[in-house]
N, C-alpha and C positions, 0 to 999 in steps of 0.2 A: 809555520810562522818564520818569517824571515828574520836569520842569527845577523848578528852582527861578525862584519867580515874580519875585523883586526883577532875579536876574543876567538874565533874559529879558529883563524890561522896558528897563537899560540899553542888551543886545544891541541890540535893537530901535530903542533910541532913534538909538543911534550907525550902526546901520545906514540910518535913517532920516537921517541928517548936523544931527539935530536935539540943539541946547541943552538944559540943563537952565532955563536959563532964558525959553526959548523954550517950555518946556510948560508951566511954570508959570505965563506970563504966560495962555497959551491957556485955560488950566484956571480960573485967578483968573476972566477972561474971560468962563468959562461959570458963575460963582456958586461955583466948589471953595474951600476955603481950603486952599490949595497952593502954599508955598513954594520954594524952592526947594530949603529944609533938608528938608520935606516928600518930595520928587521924589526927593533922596537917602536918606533914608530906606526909602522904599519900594524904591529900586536896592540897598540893601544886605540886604535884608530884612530891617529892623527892627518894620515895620508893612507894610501891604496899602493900597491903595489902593481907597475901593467900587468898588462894578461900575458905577456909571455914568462915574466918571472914569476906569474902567479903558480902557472903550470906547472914549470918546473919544482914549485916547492909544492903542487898538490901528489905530483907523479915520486916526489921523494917520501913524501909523507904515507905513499900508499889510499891516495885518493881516487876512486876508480872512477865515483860519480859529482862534480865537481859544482854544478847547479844543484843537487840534494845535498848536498856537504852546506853549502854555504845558505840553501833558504831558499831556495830558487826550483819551480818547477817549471820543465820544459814545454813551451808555447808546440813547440811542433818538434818529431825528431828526425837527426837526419838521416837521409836513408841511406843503404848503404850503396853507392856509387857516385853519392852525393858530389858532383864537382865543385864545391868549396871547400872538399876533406883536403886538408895539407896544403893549402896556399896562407897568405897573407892574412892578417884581419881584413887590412885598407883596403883590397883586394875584392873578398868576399861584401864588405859595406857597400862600396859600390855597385857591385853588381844587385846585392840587395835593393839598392834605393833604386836603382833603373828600373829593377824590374817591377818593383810596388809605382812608381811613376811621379814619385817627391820628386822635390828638388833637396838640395842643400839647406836653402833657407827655410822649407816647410821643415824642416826633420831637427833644423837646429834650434828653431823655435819650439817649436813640441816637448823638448829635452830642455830645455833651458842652458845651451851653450851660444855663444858667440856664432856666427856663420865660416869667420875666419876658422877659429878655433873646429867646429865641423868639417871645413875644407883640410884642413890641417891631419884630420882623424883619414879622412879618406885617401891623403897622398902618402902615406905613412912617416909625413914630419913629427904624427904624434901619438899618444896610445891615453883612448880613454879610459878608465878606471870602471873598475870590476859593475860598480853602479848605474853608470854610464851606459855600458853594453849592453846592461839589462832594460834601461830604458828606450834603447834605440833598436833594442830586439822586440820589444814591447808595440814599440810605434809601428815599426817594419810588417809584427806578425808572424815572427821568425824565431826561431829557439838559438838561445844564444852560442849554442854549440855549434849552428852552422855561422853563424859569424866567426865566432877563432878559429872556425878550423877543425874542431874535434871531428874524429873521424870515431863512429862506433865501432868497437872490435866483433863482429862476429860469431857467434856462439859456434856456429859452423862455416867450415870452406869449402865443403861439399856434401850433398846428402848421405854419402857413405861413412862421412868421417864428423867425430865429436870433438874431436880435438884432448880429449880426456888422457889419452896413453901416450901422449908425447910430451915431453919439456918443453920449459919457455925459449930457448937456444932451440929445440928443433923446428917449435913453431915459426919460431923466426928466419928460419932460414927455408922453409917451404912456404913460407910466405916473399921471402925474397924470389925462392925459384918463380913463382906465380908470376910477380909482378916482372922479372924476367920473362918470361913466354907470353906475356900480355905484349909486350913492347916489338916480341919477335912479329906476332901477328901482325898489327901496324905498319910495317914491312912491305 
């Protein structure tokens, strides 16, 4: 059953033992224009919050699964070398809709947005709302993970290794060596 996104967000926040002004200074922080009146707002559903500061307040919250949190099961997931892991929404939208063979104006009528307002989503002048991606992930055929971007963590990096005996700082940083030696190969 799909939750309603504003009363999630608070759950979450207060599960979290986190302020509202505590995320707003974080979000301020990261370039959002996010008040506090903002923070509420978006707890009450009066508005959405985009999907980049959604993220940020799921990854503070300790949100691991972001479409199960909020009501949403994933249409397809993405795989891991998935090339729309770490780009752009507008980015990955586009290349969505080419490769399904829409246009703009089919995809913006299906959703009931403007075409401007679509053209708009795809140049990244603008950022649809959490509902939004769900229904243009919907139309598309697409899990809305690989539209933002999520990138799956991998249980494993190698068949030898579980990842269980080391830290989140070591995985991180053999995860960086990796993506270093990737870049060497290319070369």
């Amino acid at each position: 059953m799909k939750h309603e996104i504003g009363e999630t967000l608070k759950k979450c926040r207060l599960d979290a033992n986190k302020t509202v002004k505590e995320i707003s200074d974080l979000l301020i922080s990261k370039g959002f224009k996010a008040s506090e009146k903002t923070i509420y707002s978006w707890e009450t559903g009066n508005s959405h919050p985009s999907p980049d500061a959604l993220l940020i307040m799921c990854k503070v919250y300790g949100i691991t699964d972001v479409l199960g949190t909020f009501g949403y099961a994933e249409n397809a997931p993405v795989e891991e070398g998935d090339p729309s892991c770490g780009r752009k929404f507008n980015e990955n939208l586009k290349e969505c809709r080419l490769q399904s063979g829409y246009t703009q104006k089919e995809i913006s009528e299906n959703i009931g947005v403007a075409k401007s307002t679509y053209s708009l989503y795809e140049s990244g002048s603008r950022e649809p709302n959490v509902e939004t991606i769900k229904k243009i992930a919907d139309f598309l055929n697409v899990s809305a993970d690989r539209l933002i971007g999520i990138e799956d963590e991998p249980t494993t990096i190698a068949a030898h290794f579980d990842g269980t005996e080391y830290t989140e700082e070591q995985l991180d940083r053999i995860k960086a060596f990796a993506a270093f030696i990737k870049t060497e190969e290319k070369k």
